[in-house]
BATOR-519554 format. One record per residue (C-alpha): x, y, z; residue in one letter; residue number from 1. Coordinates in steps of 0.2 Angstrom, whole numbers. Layout:
N
X, Y, Z, A, NUM
...
//
This chain:
405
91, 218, 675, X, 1
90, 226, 657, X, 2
109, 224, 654, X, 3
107, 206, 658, X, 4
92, 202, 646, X, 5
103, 211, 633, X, 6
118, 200, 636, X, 7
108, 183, 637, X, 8
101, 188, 620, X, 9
118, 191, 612, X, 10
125, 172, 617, X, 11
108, 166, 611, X, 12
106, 160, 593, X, 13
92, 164, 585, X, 14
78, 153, 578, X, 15
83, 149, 561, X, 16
103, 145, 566, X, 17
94, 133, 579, X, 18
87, 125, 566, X, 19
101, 124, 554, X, 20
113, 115, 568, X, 21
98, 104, 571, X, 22
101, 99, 551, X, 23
120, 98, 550, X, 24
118, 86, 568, X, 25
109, 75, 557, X, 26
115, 73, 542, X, 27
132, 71, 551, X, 28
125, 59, 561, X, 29
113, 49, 544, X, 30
130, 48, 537, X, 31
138, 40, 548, X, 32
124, 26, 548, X, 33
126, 24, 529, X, 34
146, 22, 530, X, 35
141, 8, 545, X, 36
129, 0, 531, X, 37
142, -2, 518, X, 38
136, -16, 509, X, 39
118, -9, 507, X, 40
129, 8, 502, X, 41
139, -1, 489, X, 42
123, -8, 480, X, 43
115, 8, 481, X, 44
130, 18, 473, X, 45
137, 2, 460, X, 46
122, -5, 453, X, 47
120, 6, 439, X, 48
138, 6, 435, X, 49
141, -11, 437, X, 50
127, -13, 424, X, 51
135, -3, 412, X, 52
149, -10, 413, X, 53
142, -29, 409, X, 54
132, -23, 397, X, 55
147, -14, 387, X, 56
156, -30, 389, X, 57
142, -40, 383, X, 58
137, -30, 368, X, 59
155, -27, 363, X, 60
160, -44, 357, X, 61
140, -44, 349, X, 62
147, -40, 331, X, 63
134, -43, 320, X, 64
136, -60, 308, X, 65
124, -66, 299, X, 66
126, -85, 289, X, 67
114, -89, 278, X, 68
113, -109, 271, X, 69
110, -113, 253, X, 70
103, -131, 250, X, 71
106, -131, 231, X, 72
97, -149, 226, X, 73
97, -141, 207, X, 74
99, -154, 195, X, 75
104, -141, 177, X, 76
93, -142, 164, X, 77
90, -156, 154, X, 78
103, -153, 140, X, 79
117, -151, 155, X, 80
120, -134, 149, X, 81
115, -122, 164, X, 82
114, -123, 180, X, 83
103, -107, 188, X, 84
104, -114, 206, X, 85
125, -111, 206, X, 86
121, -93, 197, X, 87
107, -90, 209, X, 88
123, -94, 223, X, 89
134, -84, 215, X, 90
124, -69, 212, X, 91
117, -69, 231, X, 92
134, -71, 237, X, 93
140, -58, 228, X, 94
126, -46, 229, X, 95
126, -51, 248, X, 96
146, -47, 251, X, 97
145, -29, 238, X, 98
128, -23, 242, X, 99
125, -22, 261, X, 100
135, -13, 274, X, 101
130, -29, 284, X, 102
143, -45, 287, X, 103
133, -58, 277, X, 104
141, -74, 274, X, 105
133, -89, 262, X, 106
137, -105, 267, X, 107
135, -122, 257, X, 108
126, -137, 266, X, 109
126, -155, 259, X, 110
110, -161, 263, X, 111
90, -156, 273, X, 112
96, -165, 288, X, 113
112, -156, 291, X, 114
105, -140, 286, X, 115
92, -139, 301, X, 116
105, -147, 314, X, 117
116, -131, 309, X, 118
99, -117, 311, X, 119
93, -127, 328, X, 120
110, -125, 336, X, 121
112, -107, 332, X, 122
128, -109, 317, X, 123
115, -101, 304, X, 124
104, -90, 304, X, 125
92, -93, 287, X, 126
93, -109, 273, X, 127
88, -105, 258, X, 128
81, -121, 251, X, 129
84, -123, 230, X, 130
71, -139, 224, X, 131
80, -151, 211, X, 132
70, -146, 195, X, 133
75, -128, 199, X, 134
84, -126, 181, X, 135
68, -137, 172, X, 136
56, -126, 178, X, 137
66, -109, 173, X, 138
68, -117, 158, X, 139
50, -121, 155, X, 140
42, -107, 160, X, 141
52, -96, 149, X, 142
45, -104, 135, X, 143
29, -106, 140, X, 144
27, -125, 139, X, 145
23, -126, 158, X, 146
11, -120, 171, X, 147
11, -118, 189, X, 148
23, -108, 201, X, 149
43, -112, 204, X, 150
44, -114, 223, X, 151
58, -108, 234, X, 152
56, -112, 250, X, 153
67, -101, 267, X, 154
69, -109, 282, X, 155
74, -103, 300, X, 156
70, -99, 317, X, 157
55, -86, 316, X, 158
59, -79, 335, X, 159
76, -75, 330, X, 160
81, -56, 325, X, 161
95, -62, 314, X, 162
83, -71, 304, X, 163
72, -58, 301, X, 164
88, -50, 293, X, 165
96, -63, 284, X, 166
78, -68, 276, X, 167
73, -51, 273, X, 168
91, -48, 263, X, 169
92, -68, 256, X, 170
74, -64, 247, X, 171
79, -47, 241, X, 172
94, -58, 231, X, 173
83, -74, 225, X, 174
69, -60, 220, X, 175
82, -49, 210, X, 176
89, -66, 201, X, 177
72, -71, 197, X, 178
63, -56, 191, X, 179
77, -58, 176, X, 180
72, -71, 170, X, 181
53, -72, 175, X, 182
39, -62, 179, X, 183
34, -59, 197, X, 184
18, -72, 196, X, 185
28, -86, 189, X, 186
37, -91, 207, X, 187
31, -90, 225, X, 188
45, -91, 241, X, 189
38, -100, 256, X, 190
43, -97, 273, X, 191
44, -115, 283, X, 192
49, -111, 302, X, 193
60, -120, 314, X, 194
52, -130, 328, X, 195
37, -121, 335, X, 196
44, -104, 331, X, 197
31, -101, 320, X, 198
16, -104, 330, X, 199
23, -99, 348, X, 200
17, -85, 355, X, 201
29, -70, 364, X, 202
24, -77, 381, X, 203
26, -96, 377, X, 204
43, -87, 370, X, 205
48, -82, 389, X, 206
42, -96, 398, X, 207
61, -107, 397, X, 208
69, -91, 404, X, 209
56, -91, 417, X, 210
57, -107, 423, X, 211
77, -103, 425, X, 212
72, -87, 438, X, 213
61, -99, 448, X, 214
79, -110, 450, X, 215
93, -94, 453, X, 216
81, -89, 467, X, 217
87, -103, 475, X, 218
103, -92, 477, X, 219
97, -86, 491, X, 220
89, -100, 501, X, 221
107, -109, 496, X, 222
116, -98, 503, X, 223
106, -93, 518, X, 224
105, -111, 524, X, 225
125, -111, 525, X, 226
127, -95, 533, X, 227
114, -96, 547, X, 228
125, -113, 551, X, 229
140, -100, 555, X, 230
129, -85, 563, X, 231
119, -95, 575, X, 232
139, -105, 577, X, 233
129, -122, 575, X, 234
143, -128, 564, X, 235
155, -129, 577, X, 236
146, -142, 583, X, 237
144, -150, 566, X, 238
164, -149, 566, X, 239
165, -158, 584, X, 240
153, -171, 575, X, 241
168, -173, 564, X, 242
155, -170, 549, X, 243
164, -170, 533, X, 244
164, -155, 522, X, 245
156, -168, 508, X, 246
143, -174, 520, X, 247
138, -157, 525, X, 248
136, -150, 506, X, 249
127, -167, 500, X, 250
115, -164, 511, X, 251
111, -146, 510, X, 252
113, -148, 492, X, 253
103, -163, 491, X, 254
87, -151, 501, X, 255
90, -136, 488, X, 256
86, -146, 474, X, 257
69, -152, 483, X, 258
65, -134, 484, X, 259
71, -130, 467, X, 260
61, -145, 458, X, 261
47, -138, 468, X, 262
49, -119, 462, X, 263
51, -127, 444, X, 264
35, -136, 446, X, 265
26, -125, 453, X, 266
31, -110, 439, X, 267
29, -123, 426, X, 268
10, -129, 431, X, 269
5, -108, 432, X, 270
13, -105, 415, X, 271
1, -122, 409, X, 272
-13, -116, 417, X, 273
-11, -98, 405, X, 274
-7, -109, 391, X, 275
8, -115, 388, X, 276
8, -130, 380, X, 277
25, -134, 374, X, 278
37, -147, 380, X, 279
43, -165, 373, X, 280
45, -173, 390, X, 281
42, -168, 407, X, 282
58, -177, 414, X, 283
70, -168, 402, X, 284
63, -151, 409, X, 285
65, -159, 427, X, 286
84, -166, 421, X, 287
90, -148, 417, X, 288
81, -141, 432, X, 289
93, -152, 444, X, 290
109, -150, 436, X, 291
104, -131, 436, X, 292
100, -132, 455, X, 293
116, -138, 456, X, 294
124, -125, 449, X, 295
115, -113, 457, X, 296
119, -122, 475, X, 297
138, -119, 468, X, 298
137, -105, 464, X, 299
130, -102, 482, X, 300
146, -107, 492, X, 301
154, -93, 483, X, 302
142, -80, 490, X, 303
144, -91, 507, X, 304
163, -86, 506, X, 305
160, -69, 506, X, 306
146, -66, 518, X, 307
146, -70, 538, X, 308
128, -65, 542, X, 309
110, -67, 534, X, 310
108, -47, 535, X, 311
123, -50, 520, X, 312
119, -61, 511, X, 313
100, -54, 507, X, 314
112, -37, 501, X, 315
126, -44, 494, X, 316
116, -57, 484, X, 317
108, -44, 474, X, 318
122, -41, 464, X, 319
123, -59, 458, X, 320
106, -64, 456, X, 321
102, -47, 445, X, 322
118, -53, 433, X, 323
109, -70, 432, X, 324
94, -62, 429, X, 325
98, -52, 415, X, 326
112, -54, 408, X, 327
109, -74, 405, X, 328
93, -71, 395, X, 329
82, -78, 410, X, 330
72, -61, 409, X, 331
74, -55, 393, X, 332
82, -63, 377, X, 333
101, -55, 375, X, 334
115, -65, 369, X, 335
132, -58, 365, X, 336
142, -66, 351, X, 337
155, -82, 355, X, 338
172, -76, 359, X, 339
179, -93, 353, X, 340
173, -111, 353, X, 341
176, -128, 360, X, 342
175, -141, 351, X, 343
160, -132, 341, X, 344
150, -124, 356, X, 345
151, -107, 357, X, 346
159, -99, 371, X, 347
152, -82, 377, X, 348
155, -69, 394, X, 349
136, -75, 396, X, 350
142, -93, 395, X, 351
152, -90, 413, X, 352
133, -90, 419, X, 353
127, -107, 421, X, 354
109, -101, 419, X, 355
114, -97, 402, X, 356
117, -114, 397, X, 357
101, -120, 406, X, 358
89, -107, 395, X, 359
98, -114, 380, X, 360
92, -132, 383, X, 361
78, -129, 387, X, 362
73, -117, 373, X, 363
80, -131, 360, X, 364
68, -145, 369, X, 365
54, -134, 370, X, 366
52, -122, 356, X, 367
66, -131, 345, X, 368
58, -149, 347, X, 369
74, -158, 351, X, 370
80, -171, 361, X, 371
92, -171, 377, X, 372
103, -179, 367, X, 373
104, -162, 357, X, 374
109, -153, 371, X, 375
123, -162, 377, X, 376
136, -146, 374, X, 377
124, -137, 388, X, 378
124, -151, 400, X, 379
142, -154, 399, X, 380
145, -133, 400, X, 381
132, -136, 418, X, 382
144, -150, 425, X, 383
158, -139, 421, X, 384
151, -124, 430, X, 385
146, -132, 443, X, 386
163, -140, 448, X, 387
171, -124, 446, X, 388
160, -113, 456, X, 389
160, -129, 469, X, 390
179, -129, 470, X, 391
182, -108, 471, X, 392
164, -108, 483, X, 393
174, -123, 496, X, 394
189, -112, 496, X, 395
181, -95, 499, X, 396
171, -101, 513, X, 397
185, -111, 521, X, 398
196, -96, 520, X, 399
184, -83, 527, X, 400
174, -93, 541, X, 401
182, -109, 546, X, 402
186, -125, 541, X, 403
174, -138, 538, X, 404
187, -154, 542, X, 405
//
């Protein structure tokens, strides 16, 4: 009886093997879960690269430019023989170009108007504005037949960083011109800002971008409306109906946007009710929140093309809605520089965002104080957008769950 006890304790493992095998089974058996999960393994694992990546791409092409616009209204003196305005160009352009490690570039503009149409559309970043009398009043002062203060007067978007530059740098040349010829006290350099810029707060500041978030959540509802069709195999029925494919997306499409002008509301009467203030027209915001909702329903037939099951589309979707998010500027202001332009209208790797387009309106009517005629570029780069994601989106889904005609 001994001997057999001893044998059974030999073929026995001991406590703390037990307990190891017990391990090993599961974590063989968690990793297979997580390799049957592969979607929500793949957004686990590539999120963080992916953002790298976008963000490398993103800042890459950002080289720094910064354009500044003189407005040189300077008349010469009397006698015709000097002209400081064109000497104060000269000498910031030059001081501007040999001075500073940073890509400065001064620019001309004929006339007030043309000026601010450049600043509000983002092609400059600062105007330095130079009055008429600016010679008389040099001339004057110097010899001491006149009183008062020479004014030079900088104008730009007070919200932009490159402003902040380009005025910081365009001061340090007018000052360094001026201090030759006058003492400090004799002239004063106003700041005028663009639009509301120089009365909105940081959250007014975010509150276009905001509005956009409320609209690329309808990524989801969008695309969960199409899909549940194909899980729950309704649209076979729909197919016997001989329902067109145009018939189907109008109407989905057509609901979206009810829900999206809803979200857009809703977002916009909460952001009132802290107090935000600033908008020209409540139908211009409504305008650019339906051709956005069309974007975004576009945009949604691509997601449908790769997904077949709600459980997808809620992981899948991450990955798109989280490039919307903060990549277009709807979270937090980031813009990467133009790769090249069409017919004026810069074109960006955010531009391939529609969002992107939709912050930019809405920003210039809001903050900027324009009209919907100003943003016509961004409605046109929306209408775009949205026929191309419509037409790669129809394909997709055709392709990977079934036709529609």
């Amino acid at each position: 009886a001994a001997s057999d006890v001893y044998k059974r304790q030999l073929h026995t493992p001991d406590r703390k093997e037990t307990e190891a095998m017990k391990i090993l089974a599961v974590i063989q058996k968690s990793l297979r879960e997580q390799l049957r999960s592969f979607w929500i393994l793949l957004l686990t694992v590539s999120m963080a690269p992916f953002f790298v990546g976008v963000y490398y791409l993103i800042l890459e092409s950002d080289e720094a430019q910064y354009d500044i616009l003189v407005l040189n209204l300077d008349k010469g003196t009397p006698e015709g023989g000097l002209n400081h305005g064109q000497m104060l160009v000269d000498g910031a352009s030059l001081l501007l170009s040999d001075s500073s490690e940073l890509p400065f570039r001064v620019r001309s503009t004929e006339t007030r108007e043309k000026g601010l149409a450049t600043l509000k559309n983002r092609k400059a970043d600062a105007m330095i504005v130079i009055p008429a009398d600016f010679s008389t009043w040099i001339h004057h002062l110097r010899s001491g037949n006149l009183e008062g203060k020479l004014r030079i007067e900088f104008i730009g978007d007070l919200t932009n960083m490159e402003y902040m530059v380009s005025a910081v740098w365009g001061n340090a040349a007018v000052t360094q011109y001026l201090d030759a010829l006058l003492d400090r006290s004799a002239y004063t350099i106003t700041e005028t800002s663009l639009g509301l810029s120089g009365s909105i707060t940081e959250f007014e500041l975010m509150v276009p971008g905001l509005l956009i978030i409320a609209l690329i959540m309808l990524m989801f509802t969008a695309t969960i409306a199409i899909i549940v069709e194909v899980e729950n195999k309704t649209i076979l029925r729909m197919k016997f109906s001989r329902l067109k494919t145009f018939e189907f997306l109008a109407g989905a499409s057509i609901v979206q946007v009810m829900v999206g002008l809803v979200a857009i509301l809703l977002t916009l009467a909460v952001a009132i009710a802290c107090g935000f203030s600033h908008y020209n027209a409540l139908w211009e915001v409504l305008f650019i929140a339906v051709l956005t909702s069309l974007s975004i329903f576009a945009f949604s037939l691509i997601l449908a093309g790769a997904t077949k099951t709600v459980n997808e589309v809620l992981i899948v979707g991450n990955f798109p809605m989280f490039l919307f998010m903060f990549f277009s500027g709807a979270a937090f202001p980031l813009e990467g520089k133009a790769l090249f332009s069409v017919a004026g209208y810069p074109v960006s790797l955010q531009g391939l965002m529609s969002p992107t387009h939709a912050i930019s309106a809405l920003k210039k009517t809001m903050i900027m104080e324009m009209s919907l005629g100003d943003v016509f570029p961004e409605i046109i780069a929306l209408v775009i957008l949205t026929l191309l994601y419509t037409g790669i989106g129809i394909a997709l889904f055709r392709k990977r769950n079934m036709k529609m005609e």
